[in-house]
BATORLUM-148478 format. One record per atom (N, C-alpha, C, O): chain; atom name; x, y, z. Coordinates in pm, 1 decimal, padded with zeros to 6 digits. Each point is the difference from the previous one (the first is absolute). Example, Ala and Ser with C-alpha at 12.3 -4.5 7.8 and 13.67 -1.06 7.14 Angstrom:
BEGIN
<r "A","N",<01319.0,-00569.0,00780.0>>
<r "A","CA",<-00089.0,00119.0,00000.0>>
<r "A","C",<00090.0,00120.0,00000.0>>
<r "A","O",<00103.6,-00001.9,00066.5>>
<r "A","N",<-00138.6,00106.9,-00138.5>>
<r "A","CA",<00082.0,00119.0,00006.0>>
<r "A","C",<-00077.0,00109.0,00073.0>>
<r "A","O",<00050.9,00110.8,00016.9>>
END
This chain:
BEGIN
<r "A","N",<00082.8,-00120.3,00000.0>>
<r "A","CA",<-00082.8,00120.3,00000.0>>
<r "A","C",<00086.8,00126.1,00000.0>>
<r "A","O",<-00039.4,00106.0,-00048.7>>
<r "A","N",<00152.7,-00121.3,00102.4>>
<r "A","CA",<00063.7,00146.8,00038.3>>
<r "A","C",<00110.6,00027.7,-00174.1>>
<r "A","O",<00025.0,00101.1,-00065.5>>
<r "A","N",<00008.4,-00231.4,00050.9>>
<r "A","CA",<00041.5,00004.9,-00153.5>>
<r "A","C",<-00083.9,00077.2,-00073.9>>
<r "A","O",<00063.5,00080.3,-00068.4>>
<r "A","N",<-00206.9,-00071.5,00052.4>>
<r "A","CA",<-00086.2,00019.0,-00095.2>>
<r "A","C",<-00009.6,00159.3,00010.7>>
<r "A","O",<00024.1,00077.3,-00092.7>>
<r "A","N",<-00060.8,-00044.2,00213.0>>
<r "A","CA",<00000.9,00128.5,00074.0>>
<r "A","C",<00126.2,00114.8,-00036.8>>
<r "A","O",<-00003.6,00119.3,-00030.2>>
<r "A","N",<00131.3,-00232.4,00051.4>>
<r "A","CA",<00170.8,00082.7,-00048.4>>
<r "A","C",<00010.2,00027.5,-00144.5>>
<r "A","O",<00059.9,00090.0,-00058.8>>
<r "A","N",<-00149.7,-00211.9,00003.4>>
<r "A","CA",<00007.8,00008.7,-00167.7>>
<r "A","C",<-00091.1,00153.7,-00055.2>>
<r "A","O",<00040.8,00064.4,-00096.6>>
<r "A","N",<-00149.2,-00029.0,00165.3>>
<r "A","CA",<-00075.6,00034.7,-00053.7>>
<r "A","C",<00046.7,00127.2,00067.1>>
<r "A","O",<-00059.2,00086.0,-00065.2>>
<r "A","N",<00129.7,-00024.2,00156.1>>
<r "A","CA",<00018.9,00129.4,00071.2>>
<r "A","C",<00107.3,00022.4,-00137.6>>
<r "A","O",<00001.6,00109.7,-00055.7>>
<r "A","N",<00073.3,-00205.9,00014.5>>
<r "A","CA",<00134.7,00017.1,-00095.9>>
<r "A","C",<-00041.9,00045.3,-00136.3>>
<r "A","O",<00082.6,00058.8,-00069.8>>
<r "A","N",<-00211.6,-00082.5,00022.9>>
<r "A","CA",<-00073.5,-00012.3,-00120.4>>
<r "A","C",<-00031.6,00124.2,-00030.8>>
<r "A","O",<00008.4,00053.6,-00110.5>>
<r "A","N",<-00061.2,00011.1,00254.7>>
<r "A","CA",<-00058.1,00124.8,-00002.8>>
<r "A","C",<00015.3,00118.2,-00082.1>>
<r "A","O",<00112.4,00049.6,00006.3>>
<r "A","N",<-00201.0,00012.3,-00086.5>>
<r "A","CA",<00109.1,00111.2,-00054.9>>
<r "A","C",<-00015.6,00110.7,00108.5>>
<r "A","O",<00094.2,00071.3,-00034.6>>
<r "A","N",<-00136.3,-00022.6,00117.6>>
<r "A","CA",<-00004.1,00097.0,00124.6>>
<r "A","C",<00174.3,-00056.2,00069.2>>
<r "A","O",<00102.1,00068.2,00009.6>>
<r "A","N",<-00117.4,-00168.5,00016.4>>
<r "A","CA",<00126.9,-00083.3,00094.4>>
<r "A","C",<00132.6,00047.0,-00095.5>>
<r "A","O",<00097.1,00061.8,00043.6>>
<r "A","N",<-00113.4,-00099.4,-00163.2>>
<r "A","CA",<00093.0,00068.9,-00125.8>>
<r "A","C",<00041.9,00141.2,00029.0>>
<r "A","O",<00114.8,00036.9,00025.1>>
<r "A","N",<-00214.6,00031.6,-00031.4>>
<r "A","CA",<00017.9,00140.9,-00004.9>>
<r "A","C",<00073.3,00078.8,00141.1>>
<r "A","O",<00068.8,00100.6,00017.5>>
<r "A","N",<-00113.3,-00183.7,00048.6>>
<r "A","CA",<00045.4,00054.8,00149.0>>
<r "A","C",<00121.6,-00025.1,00017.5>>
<r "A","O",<00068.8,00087.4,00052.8>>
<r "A","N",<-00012.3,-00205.4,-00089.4>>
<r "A","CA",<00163.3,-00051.9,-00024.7>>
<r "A","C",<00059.0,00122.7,-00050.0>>
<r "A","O",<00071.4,00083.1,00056.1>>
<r "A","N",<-00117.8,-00090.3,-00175.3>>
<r "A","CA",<00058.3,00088.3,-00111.3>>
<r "A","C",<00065.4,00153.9,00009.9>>
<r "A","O",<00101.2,00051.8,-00047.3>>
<r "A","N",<-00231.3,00004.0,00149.4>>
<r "A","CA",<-00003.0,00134.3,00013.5>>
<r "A","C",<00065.0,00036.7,00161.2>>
<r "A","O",<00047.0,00109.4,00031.3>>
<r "A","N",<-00054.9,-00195.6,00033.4>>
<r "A","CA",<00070.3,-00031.3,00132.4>>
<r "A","C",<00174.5,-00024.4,-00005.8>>
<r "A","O",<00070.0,00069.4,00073.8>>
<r "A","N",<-00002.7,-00177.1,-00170.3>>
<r "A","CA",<00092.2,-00007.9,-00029.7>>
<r "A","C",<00087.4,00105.5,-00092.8>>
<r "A","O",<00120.4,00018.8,00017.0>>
<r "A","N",<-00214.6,00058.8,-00135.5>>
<r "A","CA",<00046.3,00111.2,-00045.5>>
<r "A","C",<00017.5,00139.3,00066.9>>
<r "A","O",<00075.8,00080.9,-00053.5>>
<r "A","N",<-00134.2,-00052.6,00154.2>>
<r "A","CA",<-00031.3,00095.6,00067.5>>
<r "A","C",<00185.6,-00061.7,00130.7>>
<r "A","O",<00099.7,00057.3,00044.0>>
<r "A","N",<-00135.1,-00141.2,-00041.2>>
<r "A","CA",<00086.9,00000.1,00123.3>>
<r "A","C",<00164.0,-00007.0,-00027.6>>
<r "A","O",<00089.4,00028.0,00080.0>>
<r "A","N",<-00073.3,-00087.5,-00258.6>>
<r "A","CA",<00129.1,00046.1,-00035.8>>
<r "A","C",<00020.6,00142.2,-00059.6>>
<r "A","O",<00112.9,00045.5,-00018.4>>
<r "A","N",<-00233.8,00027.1,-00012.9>>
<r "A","CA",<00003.3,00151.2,-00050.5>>
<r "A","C",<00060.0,00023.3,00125.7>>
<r "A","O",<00120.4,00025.6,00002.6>>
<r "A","N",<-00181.3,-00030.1,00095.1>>
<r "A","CA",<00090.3,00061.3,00167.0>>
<r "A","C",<00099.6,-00054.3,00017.4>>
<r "A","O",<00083.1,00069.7,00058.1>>
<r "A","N",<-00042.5,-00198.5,-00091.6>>
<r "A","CA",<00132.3,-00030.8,00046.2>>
<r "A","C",<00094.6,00090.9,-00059.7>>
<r "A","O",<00087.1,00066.8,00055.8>>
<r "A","N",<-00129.1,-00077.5,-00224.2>>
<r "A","CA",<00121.3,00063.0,-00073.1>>
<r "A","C",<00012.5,00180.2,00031.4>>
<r "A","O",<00093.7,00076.3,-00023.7>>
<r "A","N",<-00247.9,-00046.0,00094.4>>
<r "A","CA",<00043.0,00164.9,00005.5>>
<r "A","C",<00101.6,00031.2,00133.6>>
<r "A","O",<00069.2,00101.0,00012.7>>
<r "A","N",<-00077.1,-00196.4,00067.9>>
<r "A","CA",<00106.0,-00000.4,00143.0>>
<r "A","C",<00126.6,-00065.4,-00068.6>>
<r "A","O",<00103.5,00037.0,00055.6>>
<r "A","N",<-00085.2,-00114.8,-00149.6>>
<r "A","CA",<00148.2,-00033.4,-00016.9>>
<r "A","C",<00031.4,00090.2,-00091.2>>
<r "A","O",<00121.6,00017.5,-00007.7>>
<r "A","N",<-00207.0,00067.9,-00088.6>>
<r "A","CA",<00083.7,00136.6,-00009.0>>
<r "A","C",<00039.4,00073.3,00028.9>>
<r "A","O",<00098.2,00053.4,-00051.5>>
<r "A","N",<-00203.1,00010.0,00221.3>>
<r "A","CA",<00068.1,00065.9,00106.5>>
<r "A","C",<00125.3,00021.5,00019.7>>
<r "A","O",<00086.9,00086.0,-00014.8>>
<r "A","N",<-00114.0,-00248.2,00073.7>>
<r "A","CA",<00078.8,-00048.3,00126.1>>
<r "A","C",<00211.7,00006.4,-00121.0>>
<r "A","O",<00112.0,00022.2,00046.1>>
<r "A","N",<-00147.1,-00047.8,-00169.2>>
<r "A","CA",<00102.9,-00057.8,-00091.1>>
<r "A","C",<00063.5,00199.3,-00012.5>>
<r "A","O",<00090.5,00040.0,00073.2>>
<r "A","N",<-00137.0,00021.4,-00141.4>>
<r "A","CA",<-00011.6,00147.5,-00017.9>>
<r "A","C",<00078.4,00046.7,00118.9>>
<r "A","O",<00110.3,00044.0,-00032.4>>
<r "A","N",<-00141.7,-00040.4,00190.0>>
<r "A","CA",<00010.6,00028.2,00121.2>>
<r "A","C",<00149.7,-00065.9,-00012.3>>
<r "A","O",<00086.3,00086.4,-00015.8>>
<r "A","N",<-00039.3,-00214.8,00019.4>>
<r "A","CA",<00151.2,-00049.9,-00023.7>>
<r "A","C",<00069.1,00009.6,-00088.8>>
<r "A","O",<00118.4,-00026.7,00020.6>>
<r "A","N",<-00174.1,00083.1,-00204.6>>
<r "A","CA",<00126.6,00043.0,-00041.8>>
<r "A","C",<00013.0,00107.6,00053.4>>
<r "A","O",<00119.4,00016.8,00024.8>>
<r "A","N",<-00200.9,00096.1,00018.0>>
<r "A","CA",<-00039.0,00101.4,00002.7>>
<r "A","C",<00170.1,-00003.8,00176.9>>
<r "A","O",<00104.7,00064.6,00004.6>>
<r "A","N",<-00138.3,-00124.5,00055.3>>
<r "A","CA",<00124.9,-00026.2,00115.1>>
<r "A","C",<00147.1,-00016.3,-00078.4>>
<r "A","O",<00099.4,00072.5,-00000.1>>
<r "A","N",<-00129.5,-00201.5,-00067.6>>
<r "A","CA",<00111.5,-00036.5,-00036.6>>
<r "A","C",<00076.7,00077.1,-00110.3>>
<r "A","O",<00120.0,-00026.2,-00007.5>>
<r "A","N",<-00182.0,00138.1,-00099.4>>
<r "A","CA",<00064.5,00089.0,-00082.9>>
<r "A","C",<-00013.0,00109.2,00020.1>>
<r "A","O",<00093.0,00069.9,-00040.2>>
<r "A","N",<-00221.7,00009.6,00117.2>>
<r "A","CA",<-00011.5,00115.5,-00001.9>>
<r "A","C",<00085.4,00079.6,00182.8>>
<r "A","O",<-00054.5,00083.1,00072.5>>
<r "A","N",<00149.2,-00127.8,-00057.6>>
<r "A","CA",<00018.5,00059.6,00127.7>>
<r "A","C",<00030.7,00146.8,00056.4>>
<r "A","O",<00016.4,00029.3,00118.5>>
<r "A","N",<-00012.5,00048.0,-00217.6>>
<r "A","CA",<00000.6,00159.5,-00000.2>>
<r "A","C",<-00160.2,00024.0,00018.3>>
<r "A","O",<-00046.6,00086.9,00073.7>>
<r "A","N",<-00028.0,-00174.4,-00149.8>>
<r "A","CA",<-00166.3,00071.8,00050.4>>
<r "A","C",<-00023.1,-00058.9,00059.0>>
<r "A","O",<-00081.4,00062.9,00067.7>>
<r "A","N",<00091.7,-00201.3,-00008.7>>
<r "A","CA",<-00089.9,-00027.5,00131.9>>
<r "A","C",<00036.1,00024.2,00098.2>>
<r "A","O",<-00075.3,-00022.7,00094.7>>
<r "A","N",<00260.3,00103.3,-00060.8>>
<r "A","CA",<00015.1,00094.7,00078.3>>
<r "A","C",<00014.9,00130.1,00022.8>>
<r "A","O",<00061.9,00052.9,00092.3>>
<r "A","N",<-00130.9,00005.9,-00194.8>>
<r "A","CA",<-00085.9,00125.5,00011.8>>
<r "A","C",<-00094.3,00011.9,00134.5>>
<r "A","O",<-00100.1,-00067.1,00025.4>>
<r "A","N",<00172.0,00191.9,00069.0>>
<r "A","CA",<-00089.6,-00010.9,00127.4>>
<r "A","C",<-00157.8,00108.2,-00069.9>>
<r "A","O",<-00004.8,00074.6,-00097.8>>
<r "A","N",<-00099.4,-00110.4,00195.8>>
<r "A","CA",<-00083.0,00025.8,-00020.3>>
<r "A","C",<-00094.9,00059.4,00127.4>>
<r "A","O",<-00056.6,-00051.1,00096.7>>
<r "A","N",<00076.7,00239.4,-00171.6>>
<r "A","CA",<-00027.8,00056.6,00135.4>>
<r "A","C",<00123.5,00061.7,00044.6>>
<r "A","O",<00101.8,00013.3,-00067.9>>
<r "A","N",<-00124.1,00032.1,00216.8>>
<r "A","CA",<00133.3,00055.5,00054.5>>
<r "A","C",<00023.0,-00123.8,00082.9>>
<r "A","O",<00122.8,00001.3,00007.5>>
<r "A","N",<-00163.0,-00107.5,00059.6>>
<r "A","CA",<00029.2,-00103.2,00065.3>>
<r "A","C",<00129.9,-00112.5,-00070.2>>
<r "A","O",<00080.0,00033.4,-00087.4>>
<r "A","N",<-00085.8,-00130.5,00134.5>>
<r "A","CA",<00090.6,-00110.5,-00021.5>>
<r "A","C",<-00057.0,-00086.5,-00105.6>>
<r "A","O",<00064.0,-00058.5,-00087.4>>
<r "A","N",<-00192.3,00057.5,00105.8>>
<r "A","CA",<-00024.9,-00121.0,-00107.3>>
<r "A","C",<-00017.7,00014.8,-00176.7>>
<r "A","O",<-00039.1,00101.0,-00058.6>>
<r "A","N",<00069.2,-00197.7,00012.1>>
<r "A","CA",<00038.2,00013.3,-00165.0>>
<r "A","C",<-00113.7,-00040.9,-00043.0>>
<r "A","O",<-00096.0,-00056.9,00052.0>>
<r "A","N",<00121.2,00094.6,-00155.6>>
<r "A","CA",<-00137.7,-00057.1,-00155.7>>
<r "A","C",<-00001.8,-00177.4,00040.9>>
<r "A","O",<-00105.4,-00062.7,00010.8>>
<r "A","N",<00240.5,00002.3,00008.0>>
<r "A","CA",<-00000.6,-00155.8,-00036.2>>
<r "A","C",<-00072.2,-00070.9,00180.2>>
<r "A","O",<00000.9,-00120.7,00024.3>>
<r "A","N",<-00037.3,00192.0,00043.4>>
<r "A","CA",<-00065.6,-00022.3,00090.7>>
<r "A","C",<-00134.7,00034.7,-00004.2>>
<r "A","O",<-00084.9,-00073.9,00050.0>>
<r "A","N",<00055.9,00181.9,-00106.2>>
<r "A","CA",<-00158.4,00043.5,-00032.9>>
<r "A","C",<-00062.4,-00110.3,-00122.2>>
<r "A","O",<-00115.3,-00042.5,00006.3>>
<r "A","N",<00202.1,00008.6,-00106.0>>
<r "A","CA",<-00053.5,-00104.8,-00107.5>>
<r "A","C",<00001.5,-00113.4,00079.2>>
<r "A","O",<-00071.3,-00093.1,-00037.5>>
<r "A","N",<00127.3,00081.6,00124.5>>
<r "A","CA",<00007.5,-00161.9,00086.4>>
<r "A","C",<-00114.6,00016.4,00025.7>>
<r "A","O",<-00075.8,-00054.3,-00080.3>>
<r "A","N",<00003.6,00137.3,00205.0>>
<r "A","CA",<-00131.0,00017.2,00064.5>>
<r "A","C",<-00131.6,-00033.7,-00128.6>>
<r "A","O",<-00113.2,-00046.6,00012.9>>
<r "A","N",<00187.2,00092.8,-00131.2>>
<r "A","CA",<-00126.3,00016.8,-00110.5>>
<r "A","C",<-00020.0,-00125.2,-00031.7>>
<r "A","O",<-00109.7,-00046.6,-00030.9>>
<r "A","N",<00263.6,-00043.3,00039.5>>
<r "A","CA",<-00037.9,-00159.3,-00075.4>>
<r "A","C",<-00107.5,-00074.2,00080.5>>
<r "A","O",<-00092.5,-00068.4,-00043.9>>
<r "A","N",<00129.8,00101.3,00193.2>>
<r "A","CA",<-00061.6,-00049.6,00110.8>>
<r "A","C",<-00130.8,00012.9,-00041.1>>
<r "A","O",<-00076.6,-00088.5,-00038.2>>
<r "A","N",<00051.2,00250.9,00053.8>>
<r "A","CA",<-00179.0,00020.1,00014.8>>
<r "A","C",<-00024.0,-00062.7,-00192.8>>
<r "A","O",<-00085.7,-00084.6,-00025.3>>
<r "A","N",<00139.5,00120.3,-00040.7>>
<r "A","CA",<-00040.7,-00071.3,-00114.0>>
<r "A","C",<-00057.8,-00154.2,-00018.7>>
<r "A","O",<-00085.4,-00041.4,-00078.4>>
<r "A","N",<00166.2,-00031.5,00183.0>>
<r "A","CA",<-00037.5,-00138.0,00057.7>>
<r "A","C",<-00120.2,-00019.5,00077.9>>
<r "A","O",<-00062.9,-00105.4,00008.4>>
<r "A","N",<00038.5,00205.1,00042.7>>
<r "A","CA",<-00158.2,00000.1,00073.4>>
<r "A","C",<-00065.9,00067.5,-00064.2>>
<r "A","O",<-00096.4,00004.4,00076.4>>
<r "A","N",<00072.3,00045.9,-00146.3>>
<r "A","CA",<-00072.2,00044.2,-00122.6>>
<r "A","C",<-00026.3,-00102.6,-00105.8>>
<r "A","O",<-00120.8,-00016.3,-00017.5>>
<r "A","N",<00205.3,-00065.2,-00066.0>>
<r "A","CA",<-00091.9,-00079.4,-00040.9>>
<r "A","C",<-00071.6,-00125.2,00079.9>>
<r "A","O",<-00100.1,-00060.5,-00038.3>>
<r "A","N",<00172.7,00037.2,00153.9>>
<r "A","CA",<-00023.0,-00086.9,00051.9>>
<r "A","C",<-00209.8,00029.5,00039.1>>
<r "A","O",<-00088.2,-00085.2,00010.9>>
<r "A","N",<00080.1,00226.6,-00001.4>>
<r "A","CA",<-00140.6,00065.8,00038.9>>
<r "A","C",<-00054.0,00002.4,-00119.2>>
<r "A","O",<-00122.2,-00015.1,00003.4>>
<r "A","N",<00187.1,00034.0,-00151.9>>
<r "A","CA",<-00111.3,-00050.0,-00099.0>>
<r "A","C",<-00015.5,-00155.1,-00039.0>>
<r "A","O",<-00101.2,-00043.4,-00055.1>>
<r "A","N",<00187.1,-00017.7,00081.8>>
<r "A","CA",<-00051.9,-00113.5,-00014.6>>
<r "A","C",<-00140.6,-00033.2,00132.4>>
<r "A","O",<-00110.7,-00044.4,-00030.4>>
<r "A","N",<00147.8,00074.4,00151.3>>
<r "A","CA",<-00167.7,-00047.1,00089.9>>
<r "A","C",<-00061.6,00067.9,-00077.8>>
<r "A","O",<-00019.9,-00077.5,-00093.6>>
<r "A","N",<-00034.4,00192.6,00062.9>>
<r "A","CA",<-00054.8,00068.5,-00082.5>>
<r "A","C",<-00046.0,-00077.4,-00117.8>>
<r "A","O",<-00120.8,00004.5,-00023.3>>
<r "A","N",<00184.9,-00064.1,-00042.9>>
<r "A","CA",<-00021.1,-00066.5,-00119.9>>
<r "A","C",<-00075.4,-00098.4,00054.4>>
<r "A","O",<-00120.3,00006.5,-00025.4>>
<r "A","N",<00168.9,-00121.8,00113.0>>
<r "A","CA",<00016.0,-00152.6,00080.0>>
<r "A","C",<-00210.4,00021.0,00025.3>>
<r "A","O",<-00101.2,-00064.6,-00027.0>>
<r "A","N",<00146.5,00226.7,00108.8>>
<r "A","CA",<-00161.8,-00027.2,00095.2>>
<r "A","C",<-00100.7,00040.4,-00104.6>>
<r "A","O",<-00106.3,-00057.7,00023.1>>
<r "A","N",<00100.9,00120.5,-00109.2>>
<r "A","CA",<-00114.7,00078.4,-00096.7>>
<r "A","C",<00006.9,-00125.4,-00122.5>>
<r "A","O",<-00061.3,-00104.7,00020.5>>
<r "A","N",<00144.0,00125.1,-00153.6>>
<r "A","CA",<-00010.9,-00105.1,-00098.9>>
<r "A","C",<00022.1,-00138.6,00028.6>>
<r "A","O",<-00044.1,-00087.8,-00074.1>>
<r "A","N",<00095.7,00068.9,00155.3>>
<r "A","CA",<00074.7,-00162.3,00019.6>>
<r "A","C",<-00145.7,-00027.2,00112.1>>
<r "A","O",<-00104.2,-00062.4,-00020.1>>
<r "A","N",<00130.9,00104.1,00085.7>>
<r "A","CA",<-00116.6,-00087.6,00069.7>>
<r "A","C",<-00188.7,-00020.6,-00071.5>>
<r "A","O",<-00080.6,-00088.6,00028.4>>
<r "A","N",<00059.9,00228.8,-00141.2>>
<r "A","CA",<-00112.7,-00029.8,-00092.3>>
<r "A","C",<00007.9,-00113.7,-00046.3>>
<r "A","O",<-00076.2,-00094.3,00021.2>>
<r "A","N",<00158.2,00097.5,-00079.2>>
<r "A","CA",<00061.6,-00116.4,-00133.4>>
<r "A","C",<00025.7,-00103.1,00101.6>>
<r "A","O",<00065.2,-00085.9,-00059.4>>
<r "A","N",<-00083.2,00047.1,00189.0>>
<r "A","CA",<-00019.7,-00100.3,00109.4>>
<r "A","C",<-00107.5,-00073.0,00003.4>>
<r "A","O",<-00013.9,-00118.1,-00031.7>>
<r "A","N",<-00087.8,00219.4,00085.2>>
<r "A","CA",<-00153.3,00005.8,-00011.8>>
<r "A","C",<-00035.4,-00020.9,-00105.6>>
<r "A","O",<-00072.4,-00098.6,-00014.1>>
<r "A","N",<00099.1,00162.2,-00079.1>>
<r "A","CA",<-00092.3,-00082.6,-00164.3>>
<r "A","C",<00041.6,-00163.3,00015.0>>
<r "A","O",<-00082.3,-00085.9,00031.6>>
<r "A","N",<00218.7,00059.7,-00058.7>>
<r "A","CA",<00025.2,-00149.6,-00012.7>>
<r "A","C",<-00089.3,-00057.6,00126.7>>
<r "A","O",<-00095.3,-00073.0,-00027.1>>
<r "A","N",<00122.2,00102.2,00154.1>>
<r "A","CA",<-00076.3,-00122.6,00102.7>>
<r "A","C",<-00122.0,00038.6,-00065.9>>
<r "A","O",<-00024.3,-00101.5,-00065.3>>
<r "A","N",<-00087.8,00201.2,00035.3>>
<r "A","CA",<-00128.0,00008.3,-00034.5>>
<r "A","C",<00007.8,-00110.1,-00067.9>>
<r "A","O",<-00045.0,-00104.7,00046.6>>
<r "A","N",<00132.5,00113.9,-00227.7>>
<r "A","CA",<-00034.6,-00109.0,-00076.3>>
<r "A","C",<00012.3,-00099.9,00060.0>>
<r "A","O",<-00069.7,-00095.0,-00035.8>>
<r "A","N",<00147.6,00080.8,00131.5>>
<r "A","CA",<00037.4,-00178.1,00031.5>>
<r "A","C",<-00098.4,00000.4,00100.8>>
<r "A","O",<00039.7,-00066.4,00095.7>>
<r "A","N",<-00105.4,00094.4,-00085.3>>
<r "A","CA",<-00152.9,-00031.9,00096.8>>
<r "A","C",<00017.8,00019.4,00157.3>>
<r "A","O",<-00075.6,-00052.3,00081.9>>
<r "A","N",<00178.5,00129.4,-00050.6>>
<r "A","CA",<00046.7,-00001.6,00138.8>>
<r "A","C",<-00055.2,00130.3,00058.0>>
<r "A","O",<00021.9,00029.5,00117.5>>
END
């Protein structure tokens, strides 16, 4: 019985779509943080006249303020993806269990 049930959640085209748009969505974010995050280290490793550019009359540099940005940049998509997860992903939840009679 649970074969028949696994076969038929797999069949789904809702179950399809949710893969689809769930897995594309979640490497669009991967790849926009490993551009960050990639940008942020050549950006260390070649640019060292501007990321120690102080900023302000204080001590701290540009290559410490872009650090903070990779950071919050990381919780930022991390907040559109729930965003995404709780509104489209969970519709496209509810339609499939509807069809599957649940």
């Amino acid at each position: 019985m649970a074969e028949a049930e696994y076969s038929r959640v797999l069949a789904s085209p809702k179950f399809q779509q949710l893969v689809t748009e769930r897995t594309r969505f979640g490497w669009v974010l991967s790849g926009a943080m490993l551009a960050i995050y990639l940008v942020f280290i050549l950006l260390v490793a070649f640019a060292h006249g501007l990321m120690a550019t102080k900023v302000g009359s204080g001590v701290t540099s540009l290559g410490i303020v872009l650090g903070l940005v990779v950071i919050v940049a990381a919780f930022v998509l991390t907040g559109i993806y729930v965003a995404r997860a709780n509104g489209r992903f969970d519709d496209l939840t509810r339609d499939l269990n509807r069809e599957l009679g649940r």
